[in-house]
C-alpha atoms as one frame of an Amber mdcrd trajectory, in Angstrom:
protein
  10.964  -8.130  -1.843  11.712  -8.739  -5.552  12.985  -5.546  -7.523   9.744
  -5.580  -9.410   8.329  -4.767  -6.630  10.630  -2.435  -5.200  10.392  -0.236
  -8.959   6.531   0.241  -7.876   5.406   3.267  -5.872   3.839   2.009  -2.374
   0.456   2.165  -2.217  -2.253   1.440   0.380  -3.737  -2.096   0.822  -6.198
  -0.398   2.997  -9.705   0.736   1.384 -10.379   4.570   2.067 -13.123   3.650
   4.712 -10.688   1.119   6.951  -7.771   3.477   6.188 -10.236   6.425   7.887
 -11.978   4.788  10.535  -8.463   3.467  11.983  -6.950   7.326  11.820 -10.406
   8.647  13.858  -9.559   6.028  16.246  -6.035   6.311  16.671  -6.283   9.903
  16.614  -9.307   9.524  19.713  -6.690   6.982  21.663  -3.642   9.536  21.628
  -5.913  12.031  22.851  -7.247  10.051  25.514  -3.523   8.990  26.381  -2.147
  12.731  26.817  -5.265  13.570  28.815  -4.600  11.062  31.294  -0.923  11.845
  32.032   0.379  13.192  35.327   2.636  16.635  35.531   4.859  14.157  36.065
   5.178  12.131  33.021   5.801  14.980  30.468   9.316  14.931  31.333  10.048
  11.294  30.993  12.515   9.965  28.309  10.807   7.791  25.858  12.613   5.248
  23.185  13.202   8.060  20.761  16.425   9.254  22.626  16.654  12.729  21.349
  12.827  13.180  22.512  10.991  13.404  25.951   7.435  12.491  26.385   6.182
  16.898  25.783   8.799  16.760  22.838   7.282  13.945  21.593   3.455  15.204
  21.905   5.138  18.341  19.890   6.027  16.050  17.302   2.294  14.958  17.373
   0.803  17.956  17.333   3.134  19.045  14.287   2.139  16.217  12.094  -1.571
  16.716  12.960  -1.658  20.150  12.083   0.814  19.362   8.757  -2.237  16.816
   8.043  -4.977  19.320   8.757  -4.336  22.189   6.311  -2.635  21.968   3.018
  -1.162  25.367   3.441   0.289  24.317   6.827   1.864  21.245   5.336   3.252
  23.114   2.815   4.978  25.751   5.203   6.523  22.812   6.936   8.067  21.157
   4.022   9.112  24.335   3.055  10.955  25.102   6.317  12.188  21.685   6.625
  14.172  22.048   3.211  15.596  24.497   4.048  17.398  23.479   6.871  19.263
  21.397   4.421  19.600  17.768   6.350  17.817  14.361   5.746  13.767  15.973
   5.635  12.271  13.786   7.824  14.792  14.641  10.615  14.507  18.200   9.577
  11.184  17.724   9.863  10.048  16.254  12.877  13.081  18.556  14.447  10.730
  21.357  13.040   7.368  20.512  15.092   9.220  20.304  18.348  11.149  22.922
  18.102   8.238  25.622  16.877   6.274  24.078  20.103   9.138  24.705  22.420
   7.260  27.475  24.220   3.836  25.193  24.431   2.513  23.965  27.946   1.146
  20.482  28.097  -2.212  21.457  28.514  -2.162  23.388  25.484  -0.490  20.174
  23.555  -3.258  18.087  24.707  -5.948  21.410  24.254  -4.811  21.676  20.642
  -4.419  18.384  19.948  -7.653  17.478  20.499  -8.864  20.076  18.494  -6.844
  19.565  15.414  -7.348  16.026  15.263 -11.025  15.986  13.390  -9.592  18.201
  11.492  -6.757  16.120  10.509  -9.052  13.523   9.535 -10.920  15.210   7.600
  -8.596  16.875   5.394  -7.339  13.056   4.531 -10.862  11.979   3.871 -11.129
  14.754   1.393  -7.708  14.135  -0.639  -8.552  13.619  -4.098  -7.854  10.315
  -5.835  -5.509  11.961  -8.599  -3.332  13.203  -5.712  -3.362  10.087  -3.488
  -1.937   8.599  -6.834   1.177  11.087  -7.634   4.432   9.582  -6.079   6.223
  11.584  -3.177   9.232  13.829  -4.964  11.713  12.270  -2.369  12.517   8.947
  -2.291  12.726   6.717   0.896  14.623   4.171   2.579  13.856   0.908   4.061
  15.681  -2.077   4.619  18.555   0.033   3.042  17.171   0.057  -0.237  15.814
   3.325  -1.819  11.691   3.069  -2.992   8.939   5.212  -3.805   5.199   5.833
  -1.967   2.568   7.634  -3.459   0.832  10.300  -1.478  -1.721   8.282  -0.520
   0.410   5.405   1.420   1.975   8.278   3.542  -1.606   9.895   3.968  -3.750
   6.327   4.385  -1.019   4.279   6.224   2.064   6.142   7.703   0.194   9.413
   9.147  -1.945   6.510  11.060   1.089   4.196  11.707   3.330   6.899  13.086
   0.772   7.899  16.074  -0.181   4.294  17.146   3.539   3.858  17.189   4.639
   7.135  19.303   1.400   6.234  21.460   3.056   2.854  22.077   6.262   4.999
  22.723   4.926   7.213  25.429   2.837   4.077  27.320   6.625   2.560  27.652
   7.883   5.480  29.161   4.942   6.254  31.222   3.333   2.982  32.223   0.011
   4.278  31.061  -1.870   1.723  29.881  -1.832   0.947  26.233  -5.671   0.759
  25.200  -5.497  -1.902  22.438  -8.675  -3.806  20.275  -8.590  -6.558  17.764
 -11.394  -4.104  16.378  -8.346  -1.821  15.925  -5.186  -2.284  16.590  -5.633
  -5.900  15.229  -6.649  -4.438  11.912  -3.451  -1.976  12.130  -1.004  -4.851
  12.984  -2.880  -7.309  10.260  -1.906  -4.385   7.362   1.450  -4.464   9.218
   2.056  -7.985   9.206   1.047  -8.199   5.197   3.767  -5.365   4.305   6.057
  -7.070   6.145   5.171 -10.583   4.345   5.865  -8.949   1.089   9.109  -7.500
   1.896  10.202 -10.712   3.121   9.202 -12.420  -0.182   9.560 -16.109   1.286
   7.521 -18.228   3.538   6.984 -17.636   7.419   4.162 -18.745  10.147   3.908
 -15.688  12.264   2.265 -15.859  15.649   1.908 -12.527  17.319  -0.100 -12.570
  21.187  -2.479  -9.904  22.728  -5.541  -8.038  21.760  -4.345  -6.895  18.539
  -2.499 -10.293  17.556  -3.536 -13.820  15.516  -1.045 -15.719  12.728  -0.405
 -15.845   9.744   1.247 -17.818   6.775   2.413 -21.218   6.646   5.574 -23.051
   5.947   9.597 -21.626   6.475  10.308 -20.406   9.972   7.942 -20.519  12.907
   7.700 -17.238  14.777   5.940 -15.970  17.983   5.890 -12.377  19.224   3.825
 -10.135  20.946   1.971  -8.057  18.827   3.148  -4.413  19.985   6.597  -5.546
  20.770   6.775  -7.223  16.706   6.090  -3.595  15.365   8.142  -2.105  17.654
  11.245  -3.958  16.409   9.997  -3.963  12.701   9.790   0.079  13.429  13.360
  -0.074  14.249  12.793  -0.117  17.940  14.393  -3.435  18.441  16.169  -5.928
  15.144  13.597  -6.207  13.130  12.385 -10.141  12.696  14.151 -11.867   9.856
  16.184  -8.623   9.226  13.278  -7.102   7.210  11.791  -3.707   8.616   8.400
  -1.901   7.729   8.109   1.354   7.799   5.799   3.252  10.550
């Protein structure tokens, strides 16, 4: 990625209707996925090595709720400062640990119910704040850059949940409900980030349901699709050294 492009604040490449329709869904798929798993499987270590499968449905849960209500989100940035370490640690260290004392059927119970919500809170976000930049900057591919509110809102609140529902179908062997209707729409928005931070040619093949290629020209590539974001996510070496954030 050139520094031009780096000096920008991130914004969506999604329009507000795709960027919407694919948080519904995702939101629908997680809940279907925690409905379906055993006693059992709450206790299972997943990828994220700090996190078990309930501490990872915490997680969820937090960032649904943070989405949901303005005042909510608010209190949890608030709390995570305070604690003083790198925020989105702080953070995500927050929702787990305030649902400590939460039963899986009330995860999944709340869940469910929060998650319209969630939606349509982002739906409503005005354009003038989807534009402002977020006051903290972030780090990929070790270089510092800035996102506006609406690339964490439109992309990353969607990106993180299809990710951590890839996360708990690993650790579970639940089945990992994927459609080129989509998943292939998340991974295509995936795949064109990625692109751009590369900033030189590449034919990219990814395989499954949410899948297809793209590019011509420079080196030829073949993944499957999941396993491709998974490593881009940092759950793996990221292809060509580039990651994308999720």
């Amino acid at each position: 990625m050139t520094a031009a492009l780096a000096a920008r604040p991130r914004t969506s490449a999604l329009d507000r209707d795709t960027a919407m329709r694919l948080a519904a869904t995702e939101y629908e798929r997680v809940v279907a996925l925690l409905q379906g798993l055993t006693p059992q499987d709450w206790a299972r270590p997943t990828d994220c090595p700090a996190w078990d499968v309930r501490a990872m449905a915490a997680h969820l849960l937090g960032m649904a709720e943070m989405s949901a209500s303005m005042r909510e989100s608010m209190r949890q940035v608030k709390a995570a400062q305070a604690r003083g370490g790198v925020f989105i640690d702080e953070l995500t260290d927050l929702q787990v640990a305030e649902r400590t004392g939460m039963a899986p059927a009330g995860i999944v119970a709340r869940y469910a119910e929060v998650a319209p919500k969630a939606v349509k809170a982002r739906r409503r976000m005005p354009w003038f704040v989807r534009r402002q930049k977020m006051p903290a900057a972030q780090v990929v591919n070790a270089r510092e850059e800035t996102w506006t509110l609406g690339f964490l809102s439109d992309v990353i609140m969607t990106r993180d949940p299809w990710m951590h529902r890839t996360d708990i179908a690993r650790a579970t062997g639940a089945p990992m409900v994927l459609t080129a209707e989509h998943d292939g729409v998340l991974v295509d928005d995936v795949v064109s980030e990625w692109r751009e931070r590369l900033g030189r040619p590449v034919t990219l093949r990814l395989t499954g349901p949410a899948g297809g290629t793209w590019g011509e020209g420079g080196p030829e590539l073949e993944f499957d699709a999941v396993e491709f974001c998974r490593a881009l996510s940092g759950r793996g070496t990221a292809p060509l050294d580039t990651e994308v954030p999720f």
